[in-house]
C-alpha positions as CSV (number, residue, x, y, z in Angstrom):
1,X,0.0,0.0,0.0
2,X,1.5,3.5,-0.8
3,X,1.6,6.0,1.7
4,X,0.2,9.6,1.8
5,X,3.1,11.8,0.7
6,X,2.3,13.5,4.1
7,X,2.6,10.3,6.1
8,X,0.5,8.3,8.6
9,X,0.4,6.0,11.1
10,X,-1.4,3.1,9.7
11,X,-2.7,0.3,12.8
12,X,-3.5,-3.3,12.2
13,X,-4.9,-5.7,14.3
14,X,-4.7,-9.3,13.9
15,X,-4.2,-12.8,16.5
16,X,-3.3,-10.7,19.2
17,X,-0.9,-8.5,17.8
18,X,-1.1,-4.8,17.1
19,X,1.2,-3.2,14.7
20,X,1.8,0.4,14.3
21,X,3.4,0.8,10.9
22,X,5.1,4.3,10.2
23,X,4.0,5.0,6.2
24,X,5.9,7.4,4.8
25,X,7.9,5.7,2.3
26,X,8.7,8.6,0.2
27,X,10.9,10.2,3.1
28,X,12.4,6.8,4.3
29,X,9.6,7.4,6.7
30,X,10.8,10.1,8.7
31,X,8.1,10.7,11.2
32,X,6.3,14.8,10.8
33,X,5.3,16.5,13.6
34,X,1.5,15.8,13.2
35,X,2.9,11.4,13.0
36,X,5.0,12.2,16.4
37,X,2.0,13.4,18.1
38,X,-0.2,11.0,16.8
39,X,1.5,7.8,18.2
40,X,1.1,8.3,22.0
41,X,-3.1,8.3,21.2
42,X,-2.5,5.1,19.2
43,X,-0.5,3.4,22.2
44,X,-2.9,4.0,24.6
45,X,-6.0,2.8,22.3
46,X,-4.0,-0.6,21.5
47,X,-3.4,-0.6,25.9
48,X,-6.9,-0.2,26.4
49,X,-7.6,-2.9,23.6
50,X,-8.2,-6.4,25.2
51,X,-7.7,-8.3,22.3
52,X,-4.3,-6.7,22.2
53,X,-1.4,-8.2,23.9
54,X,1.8,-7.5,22.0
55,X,2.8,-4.2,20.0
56,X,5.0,-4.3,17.0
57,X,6.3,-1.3,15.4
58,X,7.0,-1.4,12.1
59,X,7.8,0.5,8.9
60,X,6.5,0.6,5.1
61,X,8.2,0.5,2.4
62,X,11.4,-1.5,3.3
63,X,12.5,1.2,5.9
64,X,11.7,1.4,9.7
65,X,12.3,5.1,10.3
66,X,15.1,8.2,9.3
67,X,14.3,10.0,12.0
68,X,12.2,13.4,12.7
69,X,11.6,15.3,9.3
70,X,14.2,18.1,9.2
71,X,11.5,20.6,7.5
72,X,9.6,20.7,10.6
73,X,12.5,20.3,13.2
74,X,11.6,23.4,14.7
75,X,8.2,21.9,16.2
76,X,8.9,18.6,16.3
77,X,12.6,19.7,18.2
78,X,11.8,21.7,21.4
79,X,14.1,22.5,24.7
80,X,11.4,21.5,27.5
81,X,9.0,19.0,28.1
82,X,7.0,19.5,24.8
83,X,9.3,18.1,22.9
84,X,7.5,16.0,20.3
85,X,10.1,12.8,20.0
86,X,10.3,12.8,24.1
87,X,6.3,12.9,24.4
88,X,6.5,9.7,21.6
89,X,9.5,7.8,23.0
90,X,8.0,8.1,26.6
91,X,4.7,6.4,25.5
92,X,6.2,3.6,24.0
93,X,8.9,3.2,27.1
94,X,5.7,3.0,28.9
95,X,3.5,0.7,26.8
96,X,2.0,-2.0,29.1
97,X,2.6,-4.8,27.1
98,X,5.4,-6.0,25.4
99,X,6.9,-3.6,22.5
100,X,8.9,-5.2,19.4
101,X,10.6,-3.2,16.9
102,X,10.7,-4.9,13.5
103,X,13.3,-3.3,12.0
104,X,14.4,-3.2,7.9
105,X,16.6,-0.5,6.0
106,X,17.3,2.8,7.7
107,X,17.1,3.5,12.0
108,X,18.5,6.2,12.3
109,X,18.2,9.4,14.4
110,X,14.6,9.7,15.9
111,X,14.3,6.2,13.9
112,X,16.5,4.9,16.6
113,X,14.8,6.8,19.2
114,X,11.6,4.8,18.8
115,X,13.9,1.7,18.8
116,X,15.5,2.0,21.8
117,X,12.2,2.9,23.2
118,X,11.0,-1.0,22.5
119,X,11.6,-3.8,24.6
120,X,13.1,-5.5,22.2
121,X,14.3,-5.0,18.9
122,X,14.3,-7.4,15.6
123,X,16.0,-6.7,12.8
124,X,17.0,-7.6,9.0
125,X,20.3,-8.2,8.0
126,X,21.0,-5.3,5.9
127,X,19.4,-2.8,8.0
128,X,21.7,0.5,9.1
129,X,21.7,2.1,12.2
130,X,22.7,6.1,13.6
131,X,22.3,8.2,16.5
132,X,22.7,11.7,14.1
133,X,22.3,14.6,16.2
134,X,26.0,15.7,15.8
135,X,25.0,16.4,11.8
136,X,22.7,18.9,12.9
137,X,24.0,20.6,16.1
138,X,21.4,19.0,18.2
139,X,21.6,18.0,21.7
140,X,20.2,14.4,22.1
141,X,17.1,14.4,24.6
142,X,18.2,12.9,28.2
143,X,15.4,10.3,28.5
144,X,16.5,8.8,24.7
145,X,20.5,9.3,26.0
146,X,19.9,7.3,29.2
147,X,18.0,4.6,27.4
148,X,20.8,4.3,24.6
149,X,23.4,4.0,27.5
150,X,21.0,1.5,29.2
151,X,21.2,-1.0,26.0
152,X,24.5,-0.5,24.7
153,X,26.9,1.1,27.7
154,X,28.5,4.7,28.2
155,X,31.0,4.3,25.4
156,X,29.2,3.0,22.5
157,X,26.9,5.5,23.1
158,X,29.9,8.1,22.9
159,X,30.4,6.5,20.0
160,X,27.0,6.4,18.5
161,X,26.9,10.2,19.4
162,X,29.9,11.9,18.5
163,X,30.2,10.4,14.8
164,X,26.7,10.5,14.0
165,X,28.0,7.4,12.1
166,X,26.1,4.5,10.6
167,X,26.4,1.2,11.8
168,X,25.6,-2.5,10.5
169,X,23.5,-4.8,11.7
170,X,25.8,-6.8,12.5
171,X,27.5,-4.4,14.8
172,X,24.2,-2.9,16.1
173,X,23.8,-6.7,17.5
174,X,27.1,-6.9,19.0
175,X,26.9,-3.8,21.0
176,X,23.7,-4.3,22.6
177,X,21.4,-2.2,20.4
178,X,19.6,-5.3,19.0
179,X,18.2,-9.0,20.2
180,X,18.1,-10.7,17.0
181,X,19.2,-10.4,13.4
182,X,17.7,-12.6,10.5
183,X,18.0,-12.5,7.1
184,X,16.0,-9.7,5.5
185,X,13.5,-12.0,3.7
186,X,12.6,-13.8,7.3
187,X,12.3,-10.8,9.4
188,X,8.2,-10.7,8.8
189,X,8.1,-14.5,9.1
190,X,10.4,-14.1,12.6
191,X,8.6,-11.4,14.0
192,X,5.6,-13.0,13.2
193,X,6.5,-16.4,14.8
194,X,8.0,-14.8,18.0
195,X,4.9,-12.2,18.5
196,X,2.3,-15.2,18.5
197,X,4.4,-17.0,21.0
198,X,4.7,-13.5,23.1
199,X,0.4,-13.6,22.8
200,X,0.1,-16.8,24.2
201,X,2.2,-16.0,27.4
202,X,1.0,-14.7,30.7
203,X,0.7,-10.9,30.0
204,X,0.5,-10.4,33.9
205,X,4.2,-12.3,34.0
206,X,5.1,-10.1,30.6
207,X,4.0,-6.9,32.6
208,X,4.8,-7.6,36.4
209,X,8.6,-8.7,34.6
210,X,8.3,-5.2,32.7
211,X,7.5,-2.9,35.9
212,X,10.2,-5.1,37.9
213,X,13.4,-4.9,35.1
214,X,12.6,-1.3,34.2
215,X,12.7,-0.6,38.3
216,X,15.7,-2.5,38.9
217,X,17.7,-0.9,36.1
218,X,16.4,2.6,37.6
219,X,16.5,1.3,41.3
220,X,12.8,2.9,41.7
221,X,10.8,1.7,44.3
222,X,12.0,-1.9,43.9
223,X,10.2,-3.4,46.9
224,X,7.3,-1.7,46.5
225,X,6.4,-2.7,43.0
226,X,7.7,-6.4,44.0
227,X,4.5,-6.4,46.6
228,X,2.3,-4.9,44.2
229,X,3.2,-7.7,41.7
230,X,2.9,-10.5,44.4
231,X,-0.7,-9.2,45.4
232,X,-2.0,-8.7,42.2
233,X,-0.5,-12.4,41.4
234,X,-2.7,-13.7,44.1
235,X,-6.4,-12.2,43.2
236,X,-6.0,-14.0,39.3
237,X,-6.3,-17.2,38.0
238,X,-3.0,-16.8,35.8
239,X,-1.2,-19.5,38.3
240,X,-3.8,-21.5,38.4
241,X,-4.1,-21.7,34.5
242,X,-0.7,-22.2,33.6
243,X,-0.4,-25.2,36.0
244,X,-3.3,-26.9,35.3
245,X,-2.6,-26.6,31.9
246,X,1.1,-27.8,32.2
247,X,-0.3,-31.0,34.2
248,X,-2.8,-31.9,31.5
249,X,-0.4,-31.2,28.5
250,X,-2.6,-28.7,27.3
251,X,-1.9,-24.6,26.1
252,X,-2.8,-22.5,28.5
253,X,-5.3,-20.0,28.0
254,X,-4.5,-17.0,30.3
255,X,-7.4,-14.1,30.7
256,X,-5.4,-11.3,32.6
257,X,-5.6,-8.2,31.1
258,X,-5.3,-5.5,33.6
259,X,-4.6,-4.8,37.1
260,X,-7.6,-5.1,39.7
261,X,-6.5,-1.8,41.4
């Protein structure tokens, strides 16, 4: 399908899974300021969506995303809280169910941004990767410099950020900034695959283990969310379910959705 030369966000729904693709082929997909204000809406319909339990974010047109679109930096770039990218990123950091990046052709800049915003990133083979605010004179936001130090460490970031240089796949895997690589004709199929598994699992497990990692890697009220996640644990079924159904040799068909308080 061809995009609108002004782009969109295009949703689809399907077994579980809801996929945000970024359509803007024309511009490699670099998001506008009306897409980067559009996508924290979209999250929180797919949160409030029962019948989804995984998020995938993809791009059309053989490209995931090159980054803000330079024509409208001046909205989309801002020095507080407004900031358009920041507003995005932190929606998806805070999606309550898992986040997958499937990842093809350029990443790069606010591309990478989204990315690293993920819980986990998929990628093809050939695709390129770049942190590129030293092209343009730009100070990269905090929140999207801590989470690049998070995933890769405080020198590849360096790196990354003072050559605004393109990396492989390859690379991007080896440093941290990726899970998985695949040939560029499976990535679909892969993503696919590991997104129906991801459905079937215990999305109170998926989101307890979420709220615990992203507290330990901040050391944020550890203890307290631990107790929150035990009680909540105790008024479901999930336990129950998945033990029953490991006894009898049967999938397990797990109901949680949200928390009871």
């Amino acid at each position: 399908m061809a995009g609108s030369p002004d782009g969109r966000l295009r949703v689809e729904v399907a077994d579980g899974v809801g996929t945000v693709v970024i359509d803007r082929p024309a511009k490699l997909n670099a998001m506008s300021a009306a897409m980067w204000r559009a996508l924290p809406g979209i999250l929180d319909d797919l949160a409030a969506d029962p019948a989804v339990r995984v998020a995938v974010l993809a791009g059309a047109g053989g490209n995931f995303c090159a980054g803000a679109d330079i024509a409208e930096l001046d909205d989309i770039h801002r020095p507080d809280d407004s900031h358009l990218s920041v507003a995005a990123e932190r929606a998806l950091a805070a999606f309550p169910k898992p986040a997958l990046a499937a990842i093809e052709g350029y990443c790069v800049g606010g591309g990478c941004q989204l990315a690293a915003a993920c819980d986990l990133r998929f990628a093809a083979d050939d695709a390129v990767f770049g942190v590129t605010p030293a092209k343009l004179g730009l100070v990269y936001p905090v929140t999207a410099t801590a989470r690049l130090v998070g995933l890769v460490g405080p020198s590849t970031a360096k790196y990354l950020l003072y050559s605004a240089d393109l990396i492989s796949a390859d690379h991007a895997l080896r440093v941290g900034l990726l899970d998985e690589v695949v040939p560029a004709e499976a990535l679909h199929t892969r993503v696919a695959e590991f997104t129906a598994t991801l459905a079937s699992r215990s999305l109170l497990t998926q989101r307890a283990a979420k709220d615990l990692v992203d507290a330990i890697v901040t050391s944020t009220n550890v203890a307290e969310k631990a107790r929150h996640w035990t009680d909540e644990a105790t008024t479901t079924t999930e336990g129950e379910e998945g033990v029953t159904a490991f006894l009898t040799g049967r999938p397990p068909v797990f109901t949680w959705t949200t928390p009871t308080r």
